[in-house]
C-alpha positions as CSV (number, residue, x, y, z in Angstrom):
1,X,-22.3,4.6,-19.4
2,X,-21.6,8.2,-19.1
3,X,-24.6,8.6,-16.8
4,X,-23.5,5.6,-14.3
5,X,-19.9,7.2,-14.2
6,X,-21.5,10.7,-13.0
7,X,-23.7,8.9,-10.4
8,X,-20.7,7.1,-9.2
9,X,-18.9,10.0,-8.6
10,X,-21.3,12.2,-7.2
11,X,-22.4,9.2,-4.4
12,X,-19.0,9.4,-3.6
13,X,-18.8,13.3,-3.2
14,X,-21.5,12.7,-1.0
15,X,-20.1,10.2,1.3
16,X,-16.9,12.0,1.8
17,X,-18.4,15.5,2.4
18,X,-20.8,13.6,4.9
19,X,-17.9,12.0,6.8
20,X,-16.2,15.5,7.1
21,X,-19.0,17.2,7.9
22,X,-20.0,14.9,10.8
23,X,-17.1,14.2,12.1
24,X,-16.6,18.2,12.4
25,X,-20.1,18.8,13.8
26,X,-19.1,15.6,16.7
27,X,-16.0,17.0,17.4
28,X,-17.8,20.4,18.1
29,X,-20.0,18.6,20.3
30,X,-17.8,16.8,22.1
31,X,-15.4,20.3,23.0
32,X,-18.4,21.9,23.9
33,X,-19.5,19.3,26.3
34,X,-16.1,19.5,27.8
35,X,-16.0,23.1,28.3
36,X,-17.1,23.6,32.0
37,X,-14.1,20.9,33.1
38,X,-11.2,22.7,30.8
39,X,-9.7,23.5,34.9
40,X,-9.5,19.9,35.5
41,X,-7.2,18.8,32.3
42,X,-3.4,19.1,32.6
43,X,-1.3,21.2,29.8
44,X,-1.2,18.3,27.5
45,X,-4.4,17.1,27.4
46,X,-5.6,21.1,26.9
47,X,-3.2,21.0,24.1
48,X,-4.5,18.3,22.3
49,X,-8.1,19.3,22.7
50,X,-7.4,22.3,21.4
51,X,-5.6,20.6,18.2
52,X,-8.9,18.3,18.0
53,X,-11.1,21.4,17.4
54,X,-8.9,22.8,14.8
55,X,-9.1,19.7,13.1
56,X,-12.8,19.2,13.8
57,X,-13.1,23.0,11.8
58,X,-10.7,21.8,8.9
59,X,-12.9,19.0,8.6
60,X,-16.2,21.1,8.3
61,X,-14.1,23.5,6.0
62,X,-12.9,20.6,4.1
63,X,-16.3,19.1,3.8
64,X,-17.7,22.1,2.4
65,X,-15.2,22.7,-0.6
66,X,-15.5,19.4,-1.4
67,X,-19.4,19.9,-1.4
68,X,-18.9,23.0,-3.6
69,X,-16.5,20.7,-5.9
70,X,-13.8,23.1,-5.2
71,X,-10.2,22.2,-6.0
72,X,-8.8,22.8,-3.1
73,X,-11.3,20.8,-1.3
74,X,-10.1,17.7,-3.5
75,X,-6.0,19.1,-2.6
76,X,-6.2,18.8,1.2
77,X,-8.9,16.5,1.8
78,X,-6.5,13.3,2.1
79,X,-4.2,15.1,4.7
80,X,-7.2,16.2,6.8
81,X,-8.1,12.6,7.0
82,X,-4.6,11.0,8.0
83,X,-4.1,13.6,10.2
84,X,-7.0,13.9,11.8
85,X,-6.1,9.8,12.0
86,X,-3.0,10.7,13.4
87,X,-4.2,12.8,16.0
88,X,-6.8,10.1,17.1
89,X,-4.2,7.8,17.6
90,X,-2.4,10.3,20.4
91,X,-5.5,10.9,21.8
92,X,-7.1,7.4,22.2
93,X,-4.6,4.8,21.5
94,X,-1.9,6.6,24.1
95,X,-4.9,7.7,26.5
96,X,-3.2,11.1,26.0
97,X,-6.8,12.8,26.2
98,X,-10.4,11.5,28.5
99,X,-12.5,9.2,26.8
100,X,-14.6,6.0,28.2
101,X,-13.5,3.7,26.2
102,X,-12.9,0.1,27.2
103,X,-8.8,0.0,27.3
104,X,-8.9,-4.1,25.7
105,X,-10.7,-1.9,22.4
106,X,-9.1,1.0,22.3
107,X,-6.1,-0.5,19.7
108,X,-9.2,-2.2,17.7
109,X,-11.1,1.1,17.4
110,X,-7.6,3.4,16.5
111,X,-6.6,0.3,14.0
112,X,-10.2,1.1,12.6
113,X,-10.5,4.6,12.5
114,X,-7.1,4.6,10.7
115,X,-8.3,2.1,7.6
116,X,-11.4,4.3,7.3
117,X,-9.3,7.6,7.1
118,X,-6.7,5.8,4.5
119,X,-9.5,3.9,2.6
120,X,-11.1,7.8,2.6
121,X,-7.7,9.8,1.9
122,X,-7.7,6.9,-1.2
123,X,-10.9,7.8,-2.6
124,X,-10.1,11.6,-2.6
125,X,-7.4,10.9,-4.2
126,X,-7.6,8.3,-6.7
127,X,-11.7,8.3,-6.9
128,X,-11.9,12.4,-7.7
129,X,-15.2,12.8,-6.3
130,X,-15.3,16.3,-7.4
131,X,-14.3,16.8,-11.0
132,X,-17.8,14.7,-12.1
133,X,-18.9,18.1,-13.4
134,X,-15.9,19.8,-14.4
135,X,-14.8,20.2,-18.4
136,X,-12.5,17.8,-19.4
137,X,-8.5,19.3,-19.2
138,X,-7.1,19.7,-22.8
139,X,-3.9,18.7,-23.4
């Protein structure tokens, strides 16, 4: 039982530290590939691409302690993924930022990306995907 516990956990580290770490390396891509129009975007927009990319290198950084089972990784995990929620709601469910989205989906895909980061930002911190090899605490 001990066993199936451990590969529970560690399918879960995985998971997580994949969804950071992609979601930091497509936010890279995406401000690179917006880089030769930055004269074209108004303060605002600039602003909030810049925010994205912050959040895109939390996300990587964040990935990576988690990876590394780090406790810090496990401590700020769930606010990188509301916020980074957050944020996705200013940029694509107020059209605060470009995008090419259909404007009938772009409630349906905010409304989605926020249960994934909450049903994420849960399993950091209820699932502790990190402390599978750890020594138990003693009390």
């Amino acid at each position: 039982m001990e066993y199936l516990d451990y590969m529970a956990a560690s399918w879960t580290r995985v998971l997580l530290c994949g969804c950071l770490m992609l979601e930091g390396a497509s936010t890279a891509l995406w401000i690179t590939s917006r880089l030769s129009m930055l004269a074209a975007y108004g303060g605002l927009t600039l602003a909030l691409m810049l925010a994205r990319g912050l959040m895109g290198a939390l996300q990587l950084t964040t990935g990576s302690l988690l990876w590394r089972r780090a406790p810090a990784g496990e401590a700020i995990a769930p606010a990188v993924f509301l916020t980074s929620a957050a944020l996705y709601t200013l940029e694509l469910g107020l059209r605060l930022r470009p995008s090419s989205v259909y404007p009938g989906a772009r409630w349906i895909l905010v409304g989605s990306y926020a249960g994934y980061a909450i049903a994420c930002a849960v399993l950091v911190r209820y699932g502790k995907p990190g402390t599978e090899n750890r020594p138990p605490r003693r009390v």
